[in-house]
TORDO-493842 format. One record per residue (C-alpha): residue number from 1; chain; x, y, z. Coordinates in steps of 0.2 Angstrom, whole numbers, plus 5000, padded with zeros to 4 digits. Layout:
// TORDO-493842
NUM, A, X, Y, Z .
...
***
This chain:
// TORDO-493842
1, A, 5092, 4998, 4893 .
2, A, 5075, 5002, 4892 .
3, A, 5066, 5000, 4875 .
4, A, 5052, 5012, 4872 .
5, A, 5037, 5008, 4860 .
6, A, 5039, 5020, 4844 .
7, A, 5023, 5033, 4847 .
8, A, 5013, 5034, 4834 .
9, A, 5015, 5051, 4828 .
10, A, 5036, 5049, 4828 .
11, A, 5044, 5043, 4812 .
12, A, 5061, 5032, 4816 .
13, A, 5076, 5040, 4817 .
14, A, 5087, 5036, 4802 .
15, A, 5107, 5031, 4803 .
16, A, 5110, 5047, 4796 .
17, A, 5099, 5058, 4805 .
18, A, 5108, 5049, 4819 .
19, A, 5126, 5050, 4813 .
20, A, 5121, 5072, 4812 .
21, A, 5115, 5072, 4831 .
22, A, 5131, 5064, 4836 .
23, A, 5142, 5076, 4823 .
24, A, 5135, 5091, 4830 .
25, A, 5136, 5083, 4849 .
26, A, 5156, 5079, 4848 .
27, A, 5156, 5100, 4838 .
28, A, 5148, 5105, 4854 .
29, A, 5160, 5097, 4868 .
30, A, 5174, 5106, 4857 .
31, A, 5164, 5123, 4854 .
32, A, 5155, 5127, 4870 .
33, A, 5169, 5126, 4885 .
34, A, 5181, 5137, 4872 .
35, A, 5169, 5149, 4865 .
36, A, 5164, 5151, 4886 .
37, A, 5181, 5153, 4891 .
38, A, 5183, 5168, 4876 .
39, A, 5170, 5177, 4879 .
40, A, 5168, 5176, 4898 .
41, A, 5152, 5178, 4907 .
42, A, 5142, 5193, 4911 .
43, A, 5125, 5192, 4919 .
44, A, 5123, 5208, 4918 .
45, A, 5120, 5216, 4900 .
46, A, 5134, 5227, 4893 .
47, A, 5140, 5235, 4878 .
48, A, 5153, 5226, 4871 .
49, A, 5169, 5236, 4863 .
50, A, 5161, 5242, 4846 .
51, A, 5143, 5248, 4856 .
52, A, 5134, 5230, 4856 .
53, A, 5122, 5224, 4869 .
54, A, 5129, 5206, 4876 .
55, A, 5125, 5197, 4891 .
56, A, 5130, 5181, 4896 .
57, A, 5143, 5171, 4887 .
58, A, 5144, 5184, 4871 .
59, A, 5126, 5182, 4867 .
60, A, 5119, 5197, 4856 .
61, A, 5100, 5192, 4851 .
62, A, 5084, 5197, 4860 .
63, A, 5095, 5205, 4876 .
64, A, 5083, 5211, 4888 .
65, A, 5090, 5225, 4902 .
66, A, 5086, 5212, 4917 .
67, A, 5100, 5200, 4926 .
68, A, 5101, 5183, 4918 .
69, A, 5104, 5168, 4930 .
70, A, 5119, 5156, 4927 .
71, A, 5106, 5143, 4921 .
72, A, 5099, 5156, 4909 .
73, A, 5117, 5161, 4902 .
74, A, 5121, 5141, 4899 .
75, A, 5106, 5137, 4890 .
76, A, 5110, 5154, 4878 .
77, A, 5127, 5147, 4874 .
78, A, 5120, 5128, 4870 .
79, A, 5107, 5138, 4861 .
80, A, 5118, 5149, 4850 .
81, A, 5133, 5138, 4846 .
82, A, 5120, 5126, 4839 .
83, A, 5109, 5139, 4829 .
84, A, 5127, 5146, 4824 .
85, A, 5134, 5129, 4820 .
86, A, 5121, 5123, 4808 .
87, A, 5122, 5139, 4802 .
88, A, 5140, 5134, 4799 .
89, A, 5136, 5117, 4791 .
90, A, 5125, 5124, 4781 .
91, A, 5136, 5135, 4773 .
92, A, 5150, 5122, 4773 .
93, A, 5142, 5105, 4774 .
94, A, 5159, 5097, 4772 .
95, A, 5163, 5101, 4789 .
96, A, 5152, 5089, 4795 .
97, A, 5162, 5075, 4802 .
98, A, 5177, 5085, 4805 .
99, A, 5174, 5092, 4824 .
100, A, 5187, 5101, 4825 .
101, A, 5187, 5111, 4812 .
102, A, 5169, 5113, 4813 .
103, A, 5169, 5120, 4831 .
104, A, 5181, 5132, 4826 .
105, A, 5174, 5140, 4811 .
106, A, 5156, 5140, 4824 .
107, A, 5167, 5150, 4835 .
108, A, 5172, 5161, 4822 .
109, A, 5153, 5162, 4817 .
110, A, 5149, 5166, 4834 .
111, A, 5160, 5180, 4837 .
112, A, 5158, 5189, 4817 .
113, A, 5140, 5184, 4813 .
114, A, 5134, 5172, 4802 .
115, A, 5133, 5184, 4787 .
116, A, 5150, 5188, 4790 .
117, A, 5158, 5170, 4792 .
118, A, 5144, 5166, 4775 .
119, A, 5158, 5180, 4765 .
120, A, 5172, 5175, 4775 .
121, A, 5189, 5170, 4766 .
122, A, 5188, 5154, 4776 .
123, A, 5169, 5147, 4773 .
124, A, 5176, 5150, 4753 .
125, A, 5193, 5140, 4758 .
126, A, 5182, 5126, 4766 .
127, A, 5171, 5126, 4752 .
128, A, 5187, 5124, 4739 .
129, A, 5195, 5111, 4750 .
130, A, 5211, 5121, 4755 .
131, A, 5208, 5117, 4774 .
132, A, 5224, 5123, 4778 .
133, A, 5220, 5141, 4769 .
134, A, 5204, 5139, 4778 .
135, A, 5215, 5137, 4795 .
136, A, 5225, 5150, 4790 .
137, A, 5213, 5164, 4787 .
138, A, 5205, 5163, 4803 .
139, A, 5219, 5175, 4808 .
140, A, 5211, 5188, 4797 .
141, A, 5199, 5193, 4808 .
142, A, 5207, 5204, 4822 .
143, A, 5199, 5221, 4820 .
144, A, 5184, 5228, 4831 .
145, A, 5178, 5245, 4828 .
146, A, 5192, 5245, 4813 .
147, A, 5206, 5242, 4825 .
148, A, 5215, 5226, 4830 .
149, A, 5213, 5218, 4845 .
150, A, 5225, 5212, 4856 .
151, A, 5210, 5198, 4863 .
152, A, 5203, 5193, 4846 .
153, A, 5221, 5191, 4839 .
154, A, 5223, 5179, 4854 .
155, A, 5208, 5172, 4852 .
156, A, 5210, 5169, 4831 .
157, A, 5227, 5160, 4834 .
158, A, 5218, 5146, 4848 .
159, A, 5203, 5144, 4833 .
160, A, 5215, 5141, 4821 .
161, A, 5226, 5128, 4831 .
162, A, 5209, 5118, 4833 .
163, A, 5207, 5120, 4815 .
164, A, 5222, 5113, 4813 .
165, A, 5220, 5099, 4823 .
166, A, 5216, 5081, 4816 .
167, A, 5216, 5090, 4800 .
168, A, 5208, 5083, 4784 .
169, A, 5219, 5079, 4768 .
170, A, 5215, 5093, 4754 .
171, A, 5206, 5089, 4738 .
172, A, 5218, 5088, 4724 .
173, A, 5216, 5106, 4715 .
174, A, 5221, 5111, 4698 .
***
């Protein structure tokens, strides 16, 4: 291994700062080949089942009518599940350190919104602790254009079994 000389302008990286890249890293191998495998992959923009523009892997920002290369779609699915994951951690910054359950509720962000998942049942159940609730009321969100669907009820049952997986001990509530 190769050390380079600290630039001038570059402040050292701190063991936290470092222990945040490698959280969001191990959130990102979890998040990004489910959310991919969920949404599918369009090149081609489309309206998705309630009227929205999406291309690619589910994205919905900034769509431009024009055929996006594969390289295009990846790097718009790297980018989104870590805008929509810090999002996430900013919300519940509990989750950090807890990959599983953070990739799920990213995926859950990814798919409602960020202002959705910010009033969501489950960003309120992470914040109180109840991860299991949290879990629990992923399941809640199975509507689309005020009708359930068959996909996103499919979809909510594989987010909460990573949710549940490697789960955290609850805080003791009273």
């Amino acid at each position: 291994m190769k050390i380079e000389p600290m630039q001038p302008d570059k402040k050292p990286v701190s063991k936290k700062q470092m222990g945040a890249g490698a959280a969001i890293v191990a959130m990102l191998a979890i998040a990004t080949p489910f959310v991919a495998s969920w949404e599918g992959k369009s090149n081609d923009p489309y309206k998705d089942i309630v009227g929205v523009l999406t291309v690619c892997y589910g994205e919905t920002r900034n769509i431009q009518h024009r055929r996006y290369s594969d390289a295009e779609c990846s790097a718009m699915l790297q980018d989104g599940l870590g805008d929509f994951g810090e999002a996430v951690a900013k919300r519940n910054p509990e989750l950090r350190g807890h990959p599983n359950q953070w990739a799920a509720a990213t995926s859950l962000a990814y798919n409602i919104g960020k202002s959705a998942y910010n009033r969501s049942t489950v960003a309120k159940r992470f914040e109180q602790g109840r991860w299991r609730s949290a879990c629990d009321n992923f399941l809640s969100w199975k509507y689309a254009g005020g009708r359930v669907v068959k996909g996103l009820v499919n979809r909510r049952h594989a987010e909460r079994k990573i949710c549940l997986t490697n789960l955290p001990k609850e805080r003791n509530l009273k």
